[in-house]
C-alpha positions as CSV (number, residue, x, y, z in Angstrom):
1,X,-6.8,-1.4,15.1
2,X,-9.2,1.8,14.8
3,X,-11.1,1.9,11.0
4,X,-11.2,5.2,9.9
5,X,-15.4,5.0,9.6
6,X,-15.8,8.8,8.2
7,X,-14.6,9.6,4.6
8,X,-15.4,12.2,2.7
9,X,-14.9,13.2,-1.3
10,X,-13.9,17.1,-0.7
11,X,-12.6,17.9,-4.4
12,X,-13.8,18.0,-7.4
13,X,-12.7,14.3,-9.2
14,X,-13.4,13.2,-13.2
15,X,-15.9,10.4,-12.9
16,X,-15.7,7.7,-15.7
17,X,-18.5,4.8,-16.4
18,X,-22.1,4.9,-17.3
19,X,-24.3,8.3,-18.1
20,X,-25.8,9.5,-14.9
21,X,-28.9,10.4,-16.8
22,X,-29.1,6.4,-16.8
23,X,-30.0,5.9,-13.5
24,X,-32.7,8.7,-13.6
25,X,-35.5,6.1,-14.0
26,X,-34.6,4.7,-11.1
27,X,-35.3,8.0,-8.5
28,X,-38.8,6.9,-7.8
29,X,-38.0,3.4,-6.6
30,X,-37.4,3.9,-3.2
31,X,-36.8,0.9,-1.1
32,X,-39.7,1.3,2.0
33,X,-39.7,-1.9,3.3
34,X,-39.3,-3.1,6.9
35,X,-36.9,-4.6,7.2
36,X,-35.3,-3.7,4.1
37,X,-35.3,-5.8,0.3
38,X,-32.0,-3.9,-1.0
39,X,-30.7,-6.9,-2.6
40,X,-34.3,-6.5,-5.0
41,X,-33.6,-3.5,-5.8
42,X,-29.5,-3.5,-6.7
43,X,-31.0,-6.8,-8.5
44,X,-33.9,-5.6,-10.5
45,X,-31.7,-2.1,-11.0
46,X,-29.3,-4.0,-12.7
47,X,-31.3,-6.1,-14.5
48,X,-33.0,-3.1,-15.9
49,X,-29.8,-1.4,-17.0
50,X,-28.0,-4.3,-18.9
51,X,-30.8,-5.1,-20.2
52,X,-30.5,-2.0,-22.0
53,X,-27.2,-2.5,-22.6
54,X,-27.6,-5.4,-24.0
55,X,-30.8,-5.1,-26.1
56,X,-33.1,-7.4,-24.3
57,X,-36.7,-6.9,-24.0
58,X,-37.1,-8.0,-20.0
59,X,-39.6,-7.2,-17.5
60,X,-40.5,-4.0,-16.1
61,X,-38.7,-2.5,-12.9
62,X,-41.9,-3.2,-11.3
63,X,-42.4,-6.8,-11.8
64,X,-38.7,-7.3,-11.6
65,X,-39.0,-6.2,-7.9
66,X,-41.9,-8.6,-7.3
67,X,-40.6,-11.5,-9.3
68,X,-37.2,-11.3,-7.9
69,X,-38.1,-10.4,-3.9
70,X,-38.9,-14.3,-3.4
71,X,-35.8,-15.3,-5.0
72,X,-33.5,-13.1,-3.2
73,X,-34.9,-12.4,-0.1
74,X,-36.9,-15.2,1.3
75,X,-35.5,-18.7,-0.6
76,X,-33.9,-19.2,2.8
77,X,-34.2,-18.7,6.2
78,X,-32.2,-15.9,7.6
79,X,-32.6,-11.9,7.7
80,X,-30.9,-10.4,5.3
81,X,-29.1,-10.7,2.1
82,X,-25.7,-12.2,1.3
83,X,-24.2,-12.1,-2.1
84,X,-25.0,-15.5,-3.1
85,X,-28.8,-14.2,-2.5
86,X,-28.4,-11.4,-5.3
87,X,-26.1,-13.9,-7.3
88,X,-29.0,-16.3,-7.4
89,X,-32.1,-14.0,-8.1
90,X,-30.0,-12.4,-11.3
91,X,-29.2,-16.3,-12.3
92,X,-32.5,-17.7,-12.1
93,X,-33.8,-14.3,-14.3
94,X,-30.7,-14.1,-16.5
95,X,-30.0,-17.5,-17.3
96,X,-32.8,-17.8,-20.0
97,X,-30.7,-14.9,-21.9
98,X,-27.1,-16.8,-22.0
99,X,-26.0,-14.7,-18.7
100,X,-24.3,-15.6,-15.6
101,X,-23.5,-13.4,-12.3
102,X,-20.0,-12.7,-11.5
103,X,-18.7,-12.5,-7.9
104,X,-15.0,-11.1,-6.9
105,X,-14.5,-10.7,-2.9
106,X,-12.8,-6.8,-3.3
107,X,-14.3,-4.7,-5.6
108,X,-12.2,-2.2,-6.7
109,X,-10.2,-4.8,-8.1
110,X,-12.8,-4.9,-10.4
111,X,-15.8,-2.4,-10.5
112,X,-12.9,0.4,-12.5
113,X,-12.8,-2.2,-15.7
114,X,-16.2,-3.3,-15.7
115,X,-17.4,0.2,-15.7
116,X,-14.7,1.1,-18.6
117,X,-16.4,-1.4,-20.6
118,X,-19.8,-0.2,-19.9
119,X,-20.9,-3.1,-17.5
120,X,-22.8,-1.6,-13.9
121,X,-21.7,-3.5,-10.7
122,X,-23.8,-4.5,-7.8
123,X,-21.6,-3.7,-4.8
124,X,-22.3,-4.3,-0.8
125,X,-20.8,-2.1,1.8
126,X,-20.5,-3.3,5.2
127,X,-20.7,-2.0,8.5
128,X,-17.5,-4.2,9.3
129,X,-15.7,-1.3,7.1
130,X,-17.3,1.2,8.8
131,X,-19.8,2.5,6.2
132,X,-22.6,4.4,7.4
133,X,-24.5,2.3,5.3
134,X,-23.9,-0.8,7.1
135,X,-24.9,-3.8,5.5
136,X,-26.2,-2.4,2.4
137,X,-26.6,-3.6,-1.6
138,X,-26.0,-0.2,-3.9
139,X,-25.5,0.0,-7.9
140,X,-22.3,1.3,-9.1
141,X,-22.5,3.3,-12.3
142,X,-19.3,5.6,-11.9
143,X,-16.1,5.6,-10.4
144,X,-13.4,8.3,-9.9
145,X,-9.8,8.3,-8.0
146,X,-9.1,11.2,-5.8
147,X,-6.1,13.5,-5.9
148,X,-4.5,10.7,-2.7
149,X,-5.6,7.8,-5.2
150,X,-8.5,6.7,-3.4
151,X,-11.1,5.4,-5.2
152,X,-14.4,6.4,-4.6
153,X,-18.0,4.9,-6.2
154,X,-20.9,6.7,-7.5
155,X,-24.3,4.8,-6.9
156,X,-27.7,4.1,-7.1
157,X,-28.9,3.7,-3.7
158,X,-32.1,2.5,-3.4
159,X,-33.1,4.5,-0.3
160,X,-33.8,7.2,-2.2
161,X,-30.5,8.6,-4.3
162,X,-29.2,8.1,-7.6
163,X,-26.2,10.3,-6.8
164,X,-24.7,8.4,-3.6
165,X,-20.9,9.2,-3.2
166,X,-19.2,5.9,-1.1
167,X,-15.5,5.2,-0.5
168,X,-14.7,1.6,-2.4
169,X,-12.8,1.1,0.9
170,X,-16.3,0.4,2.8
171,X,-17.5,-2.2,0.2
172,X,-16.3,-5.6,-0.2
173,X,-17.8,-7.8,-2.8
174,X,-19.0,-6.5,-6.4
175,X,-21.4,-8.8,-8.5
176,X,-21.9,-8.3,-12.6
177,X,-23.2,-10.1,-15.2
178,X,-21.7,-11.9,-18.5
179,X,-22.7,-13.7,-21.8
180,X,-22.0,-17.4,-21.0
């Protein structure tokens, strides 16, 4: 079987979810590091923007980033970051707030409703899938279908873009977060 590794959006779609003007805060965190912390960032991005939503006074995207880093990317000993990683750095700083991290394997099944009700995803794509991106943790703020009915992602991607356009076809697992 050949995957199909090049998709591109080539027509103007209707994007639903969350206020792009949301994620403009987020343009000057650029994830730098060698090798790369992007479960921190989809973290401490997420964190930052429910908190929002929610009306809780939390830390600062700054200390979120350092408080969570040990959490997420170094509690155990292998490169890289899996979803429990990112499920267990958003436990350990929502759980003190009445929260718990959600997990569903395919993420479209999910990420359209969540973002209906207002609620950004943390999604992974994977090079298995053939995204560019490889192995890589982005936050969802949007979604739109195509005029074929694929659905595509809008996302903050924390190499540098709060605009990144991704094919939900290239991600599989989405993580959110809920009042216990």
């Amino acid at each position: 079987m050949k995957w199909e590794k090049k998709h591109t959006l080539e027509e103007t779609v209707e994007w639903k979810g969350l206020a792009e003007s949301e994620m403009e805060p987020f343009k000057s965190f650029v994830n730098s590091k060698v090798p790369g912390v992007c479960g921190t960032y989809a973290a401490a991005s997420l964190t930052v923007l429910m908190a929002k939503r929610e009306g809780i006074v939390t830390q600062s995207m700054d200390k979120l980033l350092e408080s969570m880093e040990a959490s997420i990317e170094y509690a155990l000993p292998y490169r890289g970051t899996f979803y429990w990683d990112v499920q267990r750095g958003l436990n350990q700083e929502w759980k003190k707030y009445g929260y718990k991290t959600h997990f569903n394997l395919f993420s479209e099944k999910v990420v359209p409703g969540l973002l209906d009700d207002g609620v950004p995803v943390v999604v992974g794509t994977t090079t298995a899938l053939g995204s560019p991106y490889k192995n890589h943790w982005l936050v969802v703020y949007q979604y739109a279908f195509d005029s074929t009915g694929k659905l595509w992602y809008k996302a903050y991607d924390n190499h540098g873009s709060i605009t990144t356009v991704i094919p939900a076809v290239q991600t599989l697992c989405a993580l959110w977060l809920e009042k216990l």
